[in-house]
C-alpha positions, 0 to 999 in steps of 0.5 A: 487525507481521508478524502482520497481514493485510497484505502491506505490512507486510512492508516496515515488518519489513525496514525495522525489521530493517536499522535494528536491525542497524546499530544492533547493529553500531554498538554492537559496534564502537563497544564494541570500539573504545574497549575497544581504545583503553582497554587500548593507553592502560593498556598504556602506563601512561596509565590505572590499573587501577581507572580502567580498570575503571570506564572499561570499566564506562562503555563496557558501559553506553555500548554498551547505552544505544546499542543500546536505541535500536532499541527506540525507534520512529523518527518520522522514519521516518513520510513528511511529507505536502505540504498538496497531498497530505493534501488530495488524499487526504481528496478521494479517500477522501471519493470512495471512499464515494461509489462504494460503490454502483458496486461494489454495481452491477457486483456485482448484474450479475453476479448478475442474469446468474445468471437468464438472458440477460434484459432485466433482466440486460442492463440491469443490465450497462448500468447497470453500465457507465454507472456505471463509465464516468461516475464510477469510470475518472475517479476512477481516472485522477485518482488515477493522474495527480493522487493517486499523483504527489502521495504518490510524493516522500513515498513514495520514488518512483513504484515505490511506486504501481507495484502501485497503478497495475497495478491501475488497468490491469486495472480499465481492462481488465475495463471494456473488457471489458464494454464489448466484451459489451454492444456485441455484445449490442446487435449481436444484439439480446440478450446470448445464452447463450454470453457469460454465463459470460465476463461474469459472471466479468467483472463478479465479477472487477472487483468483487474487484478494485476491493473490494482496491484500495479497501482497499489504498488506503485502508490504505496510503496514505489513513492517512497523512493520519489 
């Protein structure tokens, strides 16, 4: 588990850590409890010693029985999806593949401003900007408001998409970032040299950013419907 290249995982190794030791502690003290109860009952002449014995064979094999349930995987443990919700997910996973070419847009930008200042860098920056406009800010704003309500009661909360929605921030905020660009390229006639090193970093960064978020999502909470 902890092995996995995935920070969430984390929480599933807290989770299954503070479910074994309650079970260890059940286990000692429910062992240590009826122990005491079988030596006060033998110290009163209630119990033989040979039933005793066996009695006390019963309460090891009893405790171990316990404890071997945190070996056991607890299928209540796995959040229950609303119809509403399952069906929201394989809605925006489908979405997902459809915007592989949005991310391949925002990345062939920022590799056409590696040539210059040119028209063809300018229009790959619009085009790259009419795609995240048109069709990535409503999926992210559907997400926000439809998908991320929808799986916080089965999550555990809205906390649970905190991360999820921060990353929506700074998709918004990269966007209007290169928005800001091609308005003062259209202002001067061109992109000049001085914004290329700013709205490559841009375009780059919102990529990386979105490739992780994609993969985020669909790691954490798109499996849940699978």
């Amino acid at each position: 588990m902890l092995t996995a290249d995935r920070v969430d995982r984390l929480a599933d190794a807290v989770f299954v850590a503070v479910r074994a030791r309650r079970i260890a502690v059940q286990s000692a003290l429910g062992g240590m409890a009826m122990s005491l109860a079988a030596m006060a009952a033998a110290a009163f002449g209630l119990l033989a010693p040979a039933l005793g014995a066996l009695l006390q064979e019963a309460i090891d094999v009893a405790v171990i029985l316990n404890a071997l349930r945190a070996l056991c995987v607890d299928r209540t443990a796995r959040p229950a999806l609303t119809p509403a919700a399952e069906e929201l997910i394989h809605r925006f996973a489908s979405e997902h593949d459809d915007l592989q070419d949005v991310l391949e847009a925002v990345r062939g930008a920022a590799d056409h401003l590696s040539d210059g200042p040119g028209p063809q860098a300018l229009a790959a920056v619009e085009e790259a900007h009419r795609l995240l406009t048109d069709r990535l800010l409503p999926h992210e704003y559907a997400e926000e408001h439809e998908l991320y309500p929808a799986l916080a009661p089965t999550l555990g909360g809205p906390e649970s998409t905190a991360t999820m929605s921060r990353a929506h921030t700074e998709i918004e905020r990269l966007s209007r970032r290169i928005a800001t660009h091609l308005r003062l390229a259209h202002a001067e006639g061109g992109l000049s040299p001085g914004q290329l090193d700013d709205l490559r970093c841009c375009l780059y960064g919102l990529h990386t950013v979105l490739r992780l978020h994609f993969t985020q999502e669909e790691e954490n909470y798109f499996s849940l419907a699978q």
